[in-house]
C-alpha positions as CSV (number, residue, x, y, z in Angstrom):
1,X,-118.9,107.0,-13.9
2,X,-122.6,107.5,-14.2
3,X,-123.5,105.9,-11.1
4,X,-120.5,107.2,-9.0
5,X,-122.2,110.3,-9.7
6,X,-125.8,109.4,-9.0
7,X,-124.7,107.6,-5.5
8,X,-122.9,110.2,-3.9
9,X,-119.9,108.5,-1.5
10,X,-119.6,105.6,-3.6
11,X,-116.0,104.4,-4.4
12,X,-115.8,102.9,-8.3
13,X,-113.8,99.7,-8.9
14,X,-111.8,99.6,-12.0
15,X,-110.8,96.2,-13.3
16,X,-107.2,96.8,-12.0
17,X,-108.9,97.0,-8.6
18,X,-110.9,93.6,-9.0
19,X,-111.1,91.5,-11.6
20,X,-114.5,90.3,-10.7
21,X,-113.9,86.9,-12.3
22,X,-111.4,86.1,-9.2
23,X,-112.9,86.3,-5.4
24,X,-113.7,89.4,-4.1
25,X,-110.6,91.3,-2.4
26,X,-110.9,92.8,0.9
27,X,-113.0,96.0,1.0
28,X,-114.1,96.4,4.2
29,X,-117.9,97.4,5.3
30,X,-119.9,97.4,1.9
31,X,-123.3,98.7,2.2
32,X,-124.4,98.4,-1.3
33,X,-122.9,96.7,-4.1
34,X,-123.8,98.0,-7.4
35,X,-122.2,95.5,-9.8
36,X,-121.7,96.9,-13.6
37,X,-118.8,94.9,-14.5
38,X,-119.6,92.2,-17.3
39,X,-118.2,91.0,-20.6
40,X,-120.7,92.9,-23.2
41,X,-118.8,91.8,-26.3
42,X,-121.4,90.3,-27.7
43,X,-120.2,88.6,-31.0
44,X,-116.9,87.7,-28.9
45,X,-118.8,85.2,-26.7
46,X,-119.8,82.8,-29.3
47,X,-116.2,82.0,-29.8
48,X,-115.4,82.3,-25.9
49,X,-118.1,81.0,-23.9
50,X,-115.9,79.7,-21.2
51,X,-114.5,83.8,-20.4
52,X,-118.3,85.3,-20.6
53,X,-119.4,83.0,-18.2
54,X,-116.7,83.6,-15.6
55,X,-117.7,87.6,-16.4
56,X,-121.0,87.6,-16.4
57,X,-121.9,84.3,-13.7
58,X,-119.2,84.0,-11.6
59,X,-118.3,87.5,-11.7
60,X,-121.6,87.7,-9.9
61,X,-121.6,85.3,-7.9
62,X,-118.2,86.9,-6.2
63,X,-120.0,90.0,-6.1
64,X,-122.9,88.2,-4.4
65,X,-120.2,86.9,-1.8
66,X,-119.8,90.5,-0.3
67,X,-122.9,89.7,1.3
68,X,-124.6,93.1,0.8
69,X,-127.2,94.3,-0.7
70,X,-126.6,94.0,-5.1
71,X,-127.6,95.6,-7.7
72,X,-126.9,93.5,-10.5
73,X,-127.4,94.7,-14.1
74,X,-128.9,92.7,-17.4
75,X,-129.6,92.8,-20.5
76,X,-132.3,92.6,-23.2
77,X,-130.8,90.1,-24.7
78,X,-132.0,87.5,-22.5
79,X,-135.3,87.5,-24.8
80,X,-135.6,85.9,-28.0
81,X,-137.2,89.0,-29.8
82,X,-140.3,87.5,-31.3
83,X,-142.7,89.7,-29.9
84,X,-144.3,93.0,-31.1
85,X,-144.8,94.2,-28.2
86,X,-143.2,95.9,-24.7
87,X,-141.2,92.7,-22.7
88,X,-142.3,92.7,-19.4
89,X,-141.3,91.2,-16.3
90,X,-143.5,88.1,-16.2
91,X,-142.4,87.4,-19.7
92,X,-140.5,84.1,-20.2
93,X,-136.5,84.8,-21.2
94,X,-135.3,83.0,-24.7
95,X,-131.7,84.1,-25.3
96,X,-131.1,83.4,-28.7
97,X,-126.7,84.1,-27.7
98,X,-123.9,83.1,-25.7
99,X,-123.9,86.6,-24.1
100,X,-127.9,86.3,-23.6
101,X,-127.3,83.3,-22.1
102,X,-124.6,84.3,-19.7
103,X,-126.8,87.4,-18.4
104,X,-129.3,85.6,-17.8
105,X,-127.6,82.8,-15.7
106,X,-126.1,85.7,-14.0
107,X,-129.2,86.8,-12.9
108,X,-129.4,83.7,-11.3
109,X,-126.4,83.6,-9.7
110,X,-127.2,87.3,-7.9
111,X,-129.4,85.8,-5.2
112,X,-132.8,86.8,-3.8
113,X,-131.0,89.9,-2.0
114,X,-130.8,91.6,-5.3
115,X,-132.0,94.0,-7.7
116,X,-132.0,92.4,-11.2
117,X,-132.2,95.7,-13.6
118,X,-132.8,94.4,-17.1
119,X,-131.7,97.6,-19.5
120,X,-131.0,97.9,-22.9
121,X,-128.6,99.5,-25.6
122,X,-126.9,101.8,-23.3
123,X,-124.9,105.1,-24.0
124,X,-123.0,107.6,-22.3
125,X,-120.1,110.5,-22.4
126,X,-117.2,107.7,-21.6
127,X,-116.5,104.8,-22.7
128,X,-117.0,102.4,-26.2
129,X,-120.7,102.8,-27.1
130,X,-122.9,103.6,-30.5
131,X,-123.0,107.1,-29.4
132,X,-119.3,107.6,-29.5
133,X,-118.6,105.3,-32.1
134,X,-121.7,107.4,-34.6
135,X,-119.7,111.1,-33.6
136,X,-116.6,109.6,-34.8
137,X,-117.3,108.2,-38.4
138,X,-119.9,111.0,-38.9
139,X,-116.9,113.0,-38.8
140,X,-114.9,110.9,-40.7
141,X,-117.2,109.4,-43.6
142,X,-120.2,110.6,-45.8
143,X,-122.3,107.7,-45.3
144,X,-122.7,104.7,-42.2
145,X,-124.3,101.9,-43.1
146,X,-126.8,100.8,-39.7
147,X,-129.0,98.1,-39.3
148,X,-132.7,98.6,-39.7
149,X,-134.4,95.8,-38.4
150,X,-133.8,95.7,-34.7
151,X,-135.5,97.7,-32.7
152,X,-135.3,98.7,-28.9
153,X,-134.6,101.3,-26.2
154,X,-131.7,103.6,-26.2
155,X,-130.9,103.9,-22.3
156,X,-128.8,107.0,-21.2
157,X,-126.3,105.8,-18.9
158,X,-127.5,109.3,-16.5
159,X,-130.8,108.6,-16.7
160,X,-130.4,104.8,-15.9
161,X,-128.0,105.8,-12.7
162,X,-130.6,107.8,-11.5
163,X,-133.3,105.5,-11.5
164,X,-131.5,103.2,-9.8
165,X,-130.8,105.2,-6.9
166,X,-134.6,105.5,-6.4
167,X,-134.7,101.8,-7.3
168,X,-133.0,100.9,-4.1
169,X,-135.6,102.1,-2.1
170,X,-138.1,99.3,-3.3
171,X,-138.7,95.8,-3.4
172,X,-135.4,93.7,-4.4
173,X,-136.4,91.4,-7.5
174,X,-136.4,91.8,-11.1
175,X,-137.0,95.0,-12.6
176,X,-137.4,96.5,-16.3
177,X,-135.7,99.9,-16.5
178,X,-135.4,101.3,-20.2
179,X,-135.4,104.9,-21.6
180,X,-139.2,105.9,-22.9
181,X,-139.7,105.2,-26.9
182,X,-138.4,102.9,-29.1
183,X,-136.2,102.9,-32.6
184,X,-134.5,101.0,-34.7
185,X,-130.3,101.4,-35.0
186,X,-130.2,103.3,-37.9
187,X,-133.4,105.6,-36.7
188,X,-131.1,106.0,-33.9
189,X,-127.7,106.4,-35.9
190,X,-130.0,109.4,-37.7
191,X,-130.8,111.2,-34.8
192,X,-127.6,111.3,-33.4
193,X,-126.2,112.8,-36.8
194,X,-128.8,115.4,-36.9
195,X,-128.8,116.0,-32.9
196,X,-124.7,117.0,-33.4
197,X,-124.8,118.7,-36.9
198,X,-122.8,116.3,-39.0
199,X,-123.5,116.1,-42.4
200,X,-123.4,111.9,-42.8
201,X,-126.0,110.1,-44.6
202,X,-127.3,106.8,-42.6
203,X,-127.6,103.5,-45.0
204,X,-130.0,101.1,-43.8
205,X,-129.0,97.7,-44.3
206,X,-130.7,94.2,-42.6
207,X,-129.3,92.4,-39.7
208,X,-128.5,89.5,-42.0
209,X,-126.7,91.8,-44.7
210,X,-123.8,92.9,-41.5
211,X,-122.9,89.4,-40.8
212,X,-122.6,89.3,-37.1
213,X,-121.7,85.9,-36.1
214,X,-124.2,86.0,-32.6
215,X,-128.2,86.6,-33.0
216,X,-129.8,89.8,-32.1
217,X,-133.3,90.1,-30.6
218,X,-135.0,92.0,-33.6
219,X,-137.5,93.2,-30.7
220,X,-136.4,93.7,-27.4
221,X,-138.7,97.0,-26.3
222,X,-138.9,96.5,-22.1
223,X,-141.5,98.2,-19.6
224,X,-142.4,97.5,-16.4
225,X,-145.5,96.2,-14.9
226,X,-144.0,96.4,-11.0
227,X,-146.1,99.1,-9.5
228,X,-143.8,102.1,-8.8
229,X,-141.1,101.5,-11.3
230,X,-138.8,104.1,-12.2
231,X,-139.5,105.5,-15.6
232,X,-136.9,107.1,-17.6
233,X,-137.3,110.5,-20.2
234,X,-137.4,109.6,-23.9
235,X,-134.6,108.4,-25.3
236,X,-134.1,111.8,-27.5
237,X,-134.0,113.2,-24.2
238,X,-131.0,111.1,-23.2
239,X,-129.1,112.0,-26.2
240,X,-129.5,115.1,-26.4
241,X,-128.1,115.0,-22.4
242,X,-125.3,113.1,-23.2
243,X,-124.4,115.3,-26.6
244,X,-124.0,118.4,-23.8
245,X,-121.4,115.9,-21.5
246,X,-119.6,115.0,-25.2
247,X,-119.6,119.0,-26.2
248,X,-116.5,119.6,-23.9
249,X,-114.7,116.4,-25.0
250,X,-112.8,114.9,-27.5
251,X,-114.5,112.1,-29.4
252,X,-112.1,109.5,-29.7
């Protein structure tokens, strides 16, 4: 939704309209391809390798096969998360995860005609994210238990879009777009409770203590160090943008 908005003229493709992990049906004259699909259950790839791959590879390698320009979007979790300070372009990938794994081999798979956007932890008004899914048991629950030792960069689905459309306008290759600042989960699971007025206390637990069956980059903060790059508002800024889409909509 975010970047049918931002690229005015643009026609979305839900998976009922193409399954990206099958060829490419026919669409006629594409000028841009700006390819968003990809399997983001994390946890859920470590038991089914085999269906991330054919999301997140050949799914772009059948949107590379439209033959125009692509815009193909990553992850942060192609890094290992040792480092204590901002990932950069130049920096060597170490995904620790199946999913890691498959985004970065889909990076690959996009081709040198591409923009390769490496975001992270993104959010938005539609759609199953941490945003959403902190409204609706602050509502429900008098404490959330988050984890407190990853930490990274919210990304506001609006801002990202937005950047982007600027982004096309550069040099294809890999790029780092992230919102500004950094947090951990549960620094961010507090500011969305305070941001929307819901009495909810956050718990902060380890990594370790949830018992997620895939590894998480404890540190995957990404800048840029292409000159030009877009750079995105803080990522309080993007929440509090999102909180005015959610005010006229169900949380659900």
């Amino acid at each position: 939704m975010a970047l049918v908005e931002a690229f005015p003229g643009a026609r979305g493709l839900a998976r009922a309209d193409w399954g990206v992990t099958m060829p490419p049906p026919p669409l006629g004259d594409v000028e841009l391809v700006l390819h968003a699909a990809a399997w983001t259950d994390v946890d859920g790839a470590e038991a089914d390798p085999q269906s991330a791959a054919a999301t997140n590879v050949g799914g772009t390698q059948h949107a590379a096969e439209l033959g125009a320009p692509l815009v193909c979007f990553s992850s942060d979790y192609v890094f290992g998360g040792t480092k204590r300070r901002p990932y950069v372009e130049s920096d060597a990938p170490n995904p620790q995860s199946v999913y890691g794994r498959t985004k970065l081999n889909g990076e690959a798979a996009a081709g040198e005609n591409a923009w390769i956007v490496r975001t992270s932890w993104l959010f938005g008004w539609t759609g199953h994210n941490f945003v959403r899914t902190m409204l609706r048991l602050g509502a429900e629950r008098e404490e959330v238990a988050v984890v407190d030792d990853q930490r990274g960069c919210p990304t506001y689905v609006g801002h990202l879009a937005a950047a982007v459309h600027d982004l096309v306008g550069m040099p294809h290759g890999l790029w780092h777009v992230a919102a500004a600042g950094e947090c951990t989960w549960a620094e961010f699971a507090e500011a969305i409770l305070e941001e929307s007025g819901l009495d909810c206390r956050v718990r902060r637990i380890s990594t370790a203590a949830l018992g997620r069956p895939a590894p998480r980059p404890a540190y995957s903060v990404l800048r840029s160090e292409r000159p030009g790059a877009p750079v995105l508002p803080h990522w309080r800024d993007g929440l509090r943008a999102c909180l005015d889409r959610l005010s006229s909509r169900p949380v659900s």
